[in-house]
C-alpha positions in Angstrom: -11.6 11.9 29.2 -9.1 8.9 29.5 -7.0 8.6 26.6 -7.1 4.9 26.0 -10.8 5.3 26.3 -10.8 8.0 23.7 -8.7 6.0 21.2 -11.1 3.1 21.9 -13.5 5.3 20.9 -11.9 6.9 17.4 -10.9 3.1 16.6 -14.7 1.7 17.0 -16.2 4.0 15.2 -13.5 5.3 12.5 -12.3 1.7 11.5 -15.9 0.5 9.7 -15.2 3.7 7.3 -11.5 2.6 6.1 -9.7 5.8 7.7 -7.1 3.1 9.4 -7.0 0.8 6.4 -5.4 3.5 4.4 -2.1 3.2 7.8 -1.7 -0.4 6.9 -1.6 0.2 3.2 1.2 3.5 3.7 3.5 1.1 6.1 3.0 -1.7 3.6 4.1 0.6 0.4 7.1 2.1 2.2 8.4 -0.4 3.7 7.8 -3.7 1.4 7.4 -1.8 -2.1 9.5 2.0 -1.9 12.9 0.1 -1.0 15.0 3.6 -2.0 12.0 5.4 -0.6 11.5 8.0 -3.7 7.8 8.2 -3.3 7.0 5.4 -6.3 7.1 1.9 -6.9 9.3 0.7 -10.1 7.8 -2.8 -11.8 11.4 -4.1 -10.8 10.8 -3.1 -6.8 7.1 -4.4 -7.0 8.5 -7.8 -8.8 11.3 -8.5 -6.7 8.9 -7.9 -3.3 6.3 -10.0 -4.3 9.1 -12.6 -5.6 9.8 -13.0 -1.8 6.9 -13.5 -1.1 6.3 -16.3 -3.6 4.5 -14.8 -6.0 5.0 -15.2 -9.7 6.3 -12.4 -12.0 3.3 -13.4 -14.5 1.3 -12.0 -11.7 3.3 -9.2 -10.3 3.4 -7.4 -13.4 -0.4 -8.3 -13.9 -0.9 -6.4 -10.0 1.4 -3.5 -11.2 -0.4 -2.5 -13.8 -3.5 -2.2 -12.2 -2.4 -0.1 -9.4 -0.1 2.3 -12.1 -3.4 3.9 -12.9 -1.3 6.7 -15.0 0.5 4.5 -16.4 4.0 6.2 -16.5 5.6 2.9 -15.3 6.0 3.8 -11.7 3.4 3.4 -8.5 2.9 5.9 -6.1 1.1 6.0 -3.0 -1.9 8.0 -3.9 -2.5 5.0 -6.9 -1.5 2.5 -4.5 -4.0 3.9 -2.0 -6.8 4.4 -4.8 -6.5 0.4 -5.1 -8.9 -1.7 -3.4 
């Protein structure tokens, strides 16, 4: 089978259930959030991301306590992921 067709495949079918969502979010964590790529997210790295982006820190620190579901202070991809 072709493999552009078989991608096309995966992709029309997989997509609907969120398995490719979950990419976006990973690329969007490292590289915006994890800026000494440790594996977690300090308030002061999610802050100073979303500063840039023109968001308040009111905000921000209202966002970053949602997604630090354990609430040690830090996010890490699996809580980051867990958020919808």
């Amino acid at each position: 089978m072709n493999k552009l067709l078989l991608s096309t495949i995966i992709i029309t079918f997989l997509s609907p259930l969120g398995l490719f969502a979950n990419d976006a979010k990973t690329k969007r964590f490292k590289k915006s959030f994890d800026k000494d790529s440790d594996g977690k997210v300090t308030l002061e790295e999610y802050v100073s991301t979303r500063a840039k982006w023109g968001k308040s820190e009111e905000e921000s620190k209202k966002f970053f306590k949602y997604h630090d579901k354990n609430k040690d202070g830090n996010i890490t991809l699996e809580e980051f992921l867990a958020s919808k």
